[in-house]
Steps between C-alpha positions, in 0.01 A plus 500: 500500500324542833595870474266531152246274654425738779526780270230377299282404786520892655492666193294293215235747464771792427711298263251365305370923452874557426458236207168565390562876448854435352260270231305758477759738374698283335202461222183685551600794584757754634620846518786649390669861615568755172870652585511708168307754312506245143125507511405853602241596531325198508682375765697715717851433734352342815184309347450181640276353206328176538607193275243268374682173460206310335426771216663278254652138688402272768923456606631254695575689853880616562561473117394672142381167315149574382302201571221642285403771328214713592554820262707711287653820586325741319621864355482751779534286756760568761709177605804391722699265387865354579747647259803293395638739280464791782574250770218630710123550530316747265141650508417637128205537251413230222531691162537199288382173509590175304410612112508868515737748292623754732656817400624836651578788270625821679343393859159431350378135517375301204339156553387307216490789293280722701650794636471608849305826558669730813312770672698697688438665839610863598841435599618333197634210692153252581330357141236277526570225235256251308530320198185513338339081515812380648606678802267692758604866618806464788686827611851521383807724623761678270726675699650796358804488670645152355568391112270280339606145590520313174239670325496251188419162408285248370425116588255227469428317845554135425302251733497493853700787529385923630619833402457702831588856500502698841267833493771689633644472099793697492606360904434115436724174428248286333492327137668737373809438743449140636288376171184298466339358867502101435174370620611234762688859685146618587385477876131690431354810500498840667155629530456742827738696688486317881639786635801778456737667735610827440925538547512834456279577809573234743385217352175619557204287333354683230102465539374568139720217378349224749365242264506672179441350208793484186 
């Protein structure tokens, strides 16, 4: 006991930082590293992208009970949230919210019965998609080189539940692998890229990706 007293007494101004920061990014906000390419090229391998904690909850600190709500994910956004049925943390984008009839026939993306329009770059690979009055313009990925994954269903998002679909479509396990996102899963939202690390050259910070926007 005398041992933590004296601890306390040197280092008080240090331990209460230590708790006051582990508050902080326990529920306002975080960051969390990217380790795949599931969200190319919105988010590339090495992004550090900055978690808003308090987009949607005020949470108790060091758990996931919402003690309020603030907001409601919205389609396009990009959130994190704590998988059960993938066992891990995820970072995809809202595509359907509680209400909406989502559908994808041969890759393209129907939601509530408005198709998605795709403009395609020169490559063939990058598509700008937008739904027209339900989901603003995002870049996409179809990579030529893998098999559409699952090209083909249909379902109507019951309440407090999220279709999320990576961008990278055809190199993503999202709802159409792990299901529907329950709503309680949800830590907040992605908005900015915090910074990004090149591992292909060093881990060298890449300086056009400091504080981008998604």
């Amino acid at each position: 006991m005398e041992l933590i007293k004296r601890l306390w007494s040197e280092n008080r101004s240090f331990i209460v930082f230590v708790l006051l920061m582990c508050v902080f990014r326990s529920a306002i906000a975080d960051w969390n590293t990217v380790p795949t390419a599931s969200m190319q090229p919105s988010i590339a391998v090495g992004d550090r992208i900055g978690i808003n904690k308090l987009a949607y909850d005020v949470k108790l600190p060091f758990t996931n009970h919402s003690l309020r709500r603030l907001a409601e994910p919205a389609r396009g956004d990009v959130i994190v949230f704590e998988s059960d049925a993938a066992n891990t943390r995820l970072v995809k984008r809202v595509i359907g919210v509680p209400g909406d009839n989502i559908a994808m026939s041969g890759e393209t993306l129907v939601i509530n019965g408005q198709v998605a329009n795709y403009q395609s770059g020169d490559d063939k690979v990058f598509y700008t998609e937008s739904v027209a009055g339900e989901l603003k313009p995002h870049q996409v990925k179809y990579d030529n080189k893998r098999p559409p994954q699952r090209a083909n269903f249909a379902v109507t998002v019951p309440d407090d539940y999220y279709l999320v679909l990576g961008d990278n479509r055809r190199n993503s396990a999202d709802s159409r692998v792990y299901g529907l996102v329950p709503r309680e899963e949800i830590i907040g939202q992605a908005s900015r890229v915090v910074m990004s690390f090149d591992y292909d050259n060093f881990y060298l910070p890449r300086s056009d990706r400091f504080w981008l926007p998604l």
